[in-house]
C-alpha positions in Angstrom: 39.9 38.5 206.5 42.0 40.7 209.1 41.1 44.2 210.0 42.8 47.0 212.2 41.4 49.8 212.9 41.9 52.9 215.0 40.4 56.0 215.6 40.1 58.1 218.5 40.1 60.9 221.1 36.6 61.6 220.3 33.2 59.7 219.7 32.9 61.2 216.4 35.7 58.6 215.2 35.2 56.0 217.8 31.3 55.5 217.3 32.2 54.9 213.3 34.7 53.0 213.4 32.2 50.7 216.3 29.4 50.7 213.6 31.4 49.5 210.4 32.9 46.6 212.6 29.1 45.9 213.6 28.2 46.0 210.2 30.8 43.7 208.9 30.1 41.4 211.6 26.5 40.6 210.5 28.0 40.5 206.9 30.7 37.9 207.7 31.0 36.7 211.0 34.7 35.4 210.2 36.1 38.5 209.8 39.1 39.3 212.9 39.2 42.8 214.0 42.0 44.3 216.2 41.2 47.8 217.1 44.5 49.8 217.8 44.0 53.1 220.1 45.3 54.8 223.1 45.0 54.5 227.0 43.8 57.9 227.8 41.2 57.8 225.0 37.5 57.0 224.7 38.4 54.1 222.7 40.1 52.3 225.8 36.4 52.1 227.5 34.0 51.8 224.1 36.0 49.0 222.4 36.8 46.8 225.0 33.2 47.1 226.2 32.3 45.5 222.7 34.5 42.9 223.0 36.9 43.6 220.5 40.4 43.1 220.6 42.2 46.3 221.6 46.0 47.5 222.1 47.0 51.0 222.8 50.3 53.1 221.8 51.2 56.1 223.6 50.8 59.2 221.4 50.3 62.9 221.9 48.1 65.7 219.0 50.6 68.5 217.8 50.1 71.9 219.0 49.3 74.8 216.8 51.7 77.3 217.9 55.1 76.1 218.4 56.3 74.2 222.0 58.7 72.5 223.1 55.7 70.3 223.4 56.0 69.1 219.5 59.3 67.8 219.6 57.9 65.4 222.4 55.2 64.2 220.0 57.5 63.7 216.8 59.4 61.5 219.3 56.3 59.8 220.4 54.9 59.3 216.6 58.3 57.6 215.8 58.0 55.4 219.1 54.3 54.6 218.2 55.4 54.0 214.5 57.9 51.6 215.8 55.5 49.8 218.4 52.7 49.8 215.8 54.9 47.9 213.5 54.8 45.0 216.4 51.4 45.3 216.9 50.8 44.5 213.1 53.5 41.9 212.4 52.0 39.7 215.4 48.6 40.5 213.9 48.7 39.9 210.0 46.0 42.1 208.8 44.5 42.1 205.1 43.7 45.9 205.5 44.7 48.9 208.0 41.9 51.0 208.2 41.4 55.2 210.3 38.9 56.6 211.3 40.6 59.7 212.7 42.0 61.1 215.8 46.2 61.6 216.1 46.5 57.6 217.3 45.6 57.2 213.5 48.8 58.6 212.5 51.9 56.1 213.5 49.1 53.3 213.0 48.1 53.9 209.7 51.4 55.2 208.6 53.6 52.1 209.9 50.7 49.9 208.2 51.5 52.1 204.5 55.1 52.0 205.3 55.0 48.1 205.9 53.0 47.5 202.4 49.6 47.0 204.2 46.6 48.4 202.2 45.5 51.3 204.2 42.5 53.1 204.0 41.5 56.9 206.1 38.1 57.8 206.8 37.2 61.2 207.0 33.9 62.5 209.0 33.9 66.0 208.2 33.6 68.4 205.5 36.9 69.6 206.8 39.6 66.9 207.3 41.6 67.0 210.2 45.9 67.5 210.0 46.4 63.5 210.3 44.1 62.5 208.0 45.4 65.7 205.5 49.0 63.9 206.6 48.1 60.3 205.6 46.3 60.7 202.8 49.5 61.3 201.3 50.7 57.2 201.9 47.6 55.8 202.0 45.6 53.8 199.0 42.2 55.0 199.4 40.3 58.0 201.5 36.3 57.5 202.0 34.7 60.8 202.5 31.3 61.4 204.1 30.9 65.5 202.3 31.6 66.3 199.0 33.0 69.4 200.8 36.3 67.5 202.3 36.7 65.6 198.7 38.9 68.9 197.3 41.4 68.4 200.3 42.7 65.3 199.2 43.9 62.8 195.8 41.7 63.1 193.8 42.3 59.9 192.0 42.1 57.7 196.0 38.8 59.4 197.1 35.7 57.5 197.7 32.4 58.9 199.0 30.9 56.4 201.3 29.2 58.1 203.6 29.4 57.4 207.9 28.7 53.8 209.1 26.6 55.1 211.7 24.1 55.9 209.6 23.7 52.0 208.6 23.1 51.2 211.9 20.8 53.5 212.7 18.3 52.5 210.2 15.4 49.9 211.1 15.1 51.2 215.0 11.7 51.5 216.4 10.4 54.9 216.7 7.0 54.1 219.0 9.7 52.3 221.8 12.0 55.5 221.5 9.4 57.6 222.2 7.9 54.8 225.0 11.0 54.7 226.6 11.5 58.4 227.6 7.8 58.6 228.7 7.1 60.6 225.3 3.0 60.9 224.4 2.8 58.9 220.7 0.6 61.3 218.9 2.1 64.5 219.7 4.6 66.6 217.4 8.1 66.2 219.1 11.4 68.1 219.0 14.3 66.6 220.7 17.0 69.0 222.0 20.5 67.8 222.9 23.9 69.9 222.7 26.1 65.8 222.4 27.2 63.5 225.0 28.6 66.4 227.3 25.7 68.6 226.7 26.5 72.7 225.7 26.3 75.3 227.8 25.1 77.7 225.4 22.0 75.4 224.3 21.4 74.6 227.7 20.8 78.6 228.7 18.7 79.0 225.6 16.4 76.3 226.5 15.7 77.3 230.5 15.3 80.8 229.3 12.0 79.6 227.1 10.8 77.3 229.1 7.9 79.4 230.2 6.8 79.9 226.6 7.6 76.2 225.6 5.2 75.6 227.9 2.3 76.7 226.2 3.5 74.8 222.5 0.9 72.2 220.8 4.5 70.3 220.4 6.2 68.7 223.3 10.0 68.6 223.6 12.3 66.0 225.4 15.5 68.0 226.3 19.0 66.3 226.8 21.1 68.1 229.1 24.6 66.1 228.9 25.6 64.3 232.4 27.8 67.1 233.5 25.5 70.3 233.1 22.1 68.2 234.3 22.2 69.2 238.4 23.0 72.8 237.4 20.2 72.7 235.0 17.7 70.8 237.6 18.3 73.9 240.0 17.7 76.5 237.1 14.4 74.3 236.4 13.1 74.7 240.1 13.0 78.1 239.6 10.9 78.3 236.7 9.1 75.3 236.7 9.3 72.5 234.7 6.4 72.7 232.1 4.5 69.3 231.5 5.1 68.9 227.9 9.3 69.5 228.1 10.9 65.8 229.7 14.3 67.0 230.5 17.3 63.7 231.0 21.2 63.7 231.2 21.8 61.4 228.5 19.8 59.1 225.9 21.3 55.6 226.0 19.4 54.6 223.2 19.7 57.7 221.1 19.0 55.2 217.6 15.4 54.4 218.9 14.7 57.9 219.8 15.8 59.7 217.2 13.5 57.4 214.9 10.5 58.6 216.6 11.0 63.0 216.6 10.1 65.3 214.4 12.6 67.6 214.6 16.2 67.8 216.2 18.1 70.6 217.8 21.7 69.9 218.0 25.0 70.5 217.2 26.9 69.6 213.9 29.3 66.9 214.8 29.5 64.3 211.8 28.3 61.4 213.5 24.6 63.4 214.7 24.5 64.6 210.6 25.0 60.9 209.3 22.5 59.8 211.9 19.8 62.7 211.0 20.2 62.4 207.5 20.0 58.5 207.4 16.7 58.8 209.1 15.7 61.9 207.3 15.1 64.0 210.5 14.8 68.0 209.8 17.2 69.9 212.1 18.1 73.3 213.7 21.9 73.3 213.7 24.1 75.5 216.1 27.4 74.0 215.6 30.2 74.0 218.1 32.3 77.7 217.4 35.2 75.5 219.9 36.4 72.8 217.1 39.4 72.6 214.6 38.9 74.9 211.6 35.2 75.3 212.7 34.3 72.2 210.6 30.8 72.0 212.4 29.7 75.4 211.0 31.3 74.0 207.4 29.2 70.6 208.3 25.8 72.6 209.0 26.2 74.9 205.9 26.4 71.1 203.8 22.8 70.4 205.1 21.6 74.0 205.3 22.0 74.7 201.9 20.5 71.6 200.6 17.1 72.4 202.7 18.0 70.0 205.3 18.4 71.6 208.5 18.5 75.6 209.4 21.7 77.1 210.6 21.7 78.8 213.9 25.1 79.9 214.6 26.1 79.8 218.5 26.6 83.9 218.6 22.7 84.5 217.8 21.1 82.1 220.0 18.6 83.4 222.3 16.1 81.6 224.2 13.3 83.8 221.5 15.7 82.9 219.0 15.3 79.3 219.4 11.7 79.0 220.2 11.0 81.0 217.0 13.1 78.8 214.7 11.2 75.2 216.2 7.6 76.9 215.6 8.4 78.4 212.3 9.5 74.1 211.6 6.8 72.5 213.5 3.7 74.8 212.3 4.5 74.7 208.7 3.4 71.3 207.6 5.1 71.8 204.0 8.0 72.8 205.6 8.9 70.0 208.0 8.1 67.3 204.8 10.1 69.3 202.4 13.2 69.2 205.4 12.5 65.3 205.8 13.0 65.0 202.1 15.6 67.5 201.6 17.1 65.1 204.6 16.9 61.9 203.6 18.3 62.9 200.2 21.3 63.4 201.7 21.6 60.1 204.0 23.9 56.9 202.9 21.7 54.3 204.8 24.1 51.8 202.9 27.6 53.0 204.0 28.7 50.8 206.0 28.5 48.8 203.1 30.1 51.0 200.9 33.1 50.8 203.2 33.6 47.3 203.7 33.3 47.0 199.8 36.2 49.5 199.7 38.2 47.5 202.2 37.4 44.0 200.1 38.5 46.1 196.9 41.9 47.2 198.3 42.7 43.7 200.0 42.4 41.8 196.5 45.1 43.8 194.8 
């Protein structure tokens, strides 16, 4: 079997779309992937970097106010349309498959137009404009929240769940912890505001420091490559305290999410899939800075369900924060029924789910 893919801009799609071909890979090691994304992208780094076959078309996201600037991009959709066609005519695939990001739209659509099953996945509990666009031409749309199914066909919606959350399953917890010089029988709270880092998390946390440091729980705080020097400074001030280990980034976030006990973090799609799969409690504080505010609409999926506790971006204060982690932590009852409330809601088999979709539509 052939597969393309693409999906992009962000790691939300990329990381996805990375896992199912992973998946699939241990599944049937036959299977040919061509992964179809843009230069400027993530995508152009991550894929390559896996060895996967990767091409790029030159295309530009519509702006939400009118501009000149949208004229440009309907010309460049119809170019990409056009060299996507190539692309897929060279390449023969059984199945065209998006993970989300504009590049998805003159690939997936040239793929539908071309009489390619096509299938969009959608992250979010709020779909993005090209994936609202496709879903219009394409045969099938997997869904991850029973939140986004009401945006599309119903009669072509599938809930799969994330692909990430396969892979995530089966790390080891003790090497996580190990690796980030984490004690092993302490409770544990792992902070992180994404692969950039946030701001806004960032403050909160320097600000309790000095009371962190007197917690029965110790925390291992992720500060996001670009914020960590400012943060270092801010730490010399106030002192580190010995039970918070603060890093720029987690390389092997799988391992060390399997070994906490609680997570503060945003509400991208990918971190949810990843929590839930593994059954990790959270404190969420999504992102108030993305399209339609889906992370708030992604939190409140979890939040209601006893998963996680929503603390929106406008009411966090250093107190604020500290409060929410003890009132976790130091209610025994309360971090198991979280776990359960979690893992409830994981897909572990997803990945799965997907490729069986993508068998399904390639028989017909």
């Amino acid at each position: 079997m052939r597969i393309a893919v693409s999906g992009g801009g962000t790691g939300g799609h990329i990381y996805p779309a990375l896992a199912l071909i992973r998946e699939i890979h241990k599944k049937d090691e036959d299977v040919e992937f061509l992964y179809i994304g843009t230069k400027s992208g993530l995508e152009s780094t991550l894929v390559p970097r896996e060895k996967i076959p990767f091409k790029s078309i030159h295309i530009t996201g519509f702006k939400r106010k009118l501009s000149f600037e949208n004229v440009k991009t309907v010309l460049r959709f119809l170019k990409g349309v056009r060299d996507s066609k190539k692309m897929l005519k060279e390449f023969h695939p059984d199945v065209v498959i998006g993970t989300g990001g504009y590049v998805c739209g003159p690939v997936v659509y040239a793929a539908a137009k071309m009489g390619i099953p096509t299938i969009v996945h959608e992250q979010n509990s709020v779909p993005g404009l090209t994936n609202k666009f496709l879903s219009r031409y394409v045969d099938k749309i997997a869904i991850c929240f029973e939140e986004a199914r009401q945006f599309f066909p119903e009669q072509k919606v599938e809930m799969t769940g994330n692909p990430r959350a396969s892979e995530v399953l089966g790390q080891d917890g003790i090497k996580g912890r190990l690796s980030t010089g984490l004690k092993l029988k302490v409770p544990t709270v792992l902070i992180f505001g994404g692969s950039r880092g946030a701001k806004p998390i960032n403050e909160a946390v320097i600000k309790s420091l000095t009371e962190l440091s007197s917690k029965p729980y110790q925390v291992l705080y992720v500060t996001g490559d670009s914020h960590f020097e400012e943060v270092q400074q801010e730490v010399e001030l106030v002192g580190n305290p010995e039970n918070v280990i603060i890093k720029p980034f987690i390389h092997n976030m799988p391992e060390v999410l399997a070994g906490v006990d609680l997570t503060v973090a945003r509400a991208g799609a990918t971190t949810l899939a990843e929590l839930t799969s593994l059954g990790i409690p959270s404190i969420l504080i999504p992102s108030p800075y993305v399209t339609d505010n889906h992370q708030e609409k992604n939190a409140r999926a979890l939040s209601e369900k006893g998963a996680a506790r929503l603390l929106l971006e406008k009411d966090l204060t250093g107190p604020k924060l500290v409060e929410s982690i003890d009132q976790i932590l130091g209610q025994e009852q309360k971090l198991a029924d979280m776990k359960k409330a979690a893992k409830k809601l994981g897909m572990p088999d997803a990945a799965q789910r997907v490729y069986h979709l993508i068998k399904e539509i390639a028989a017909k």
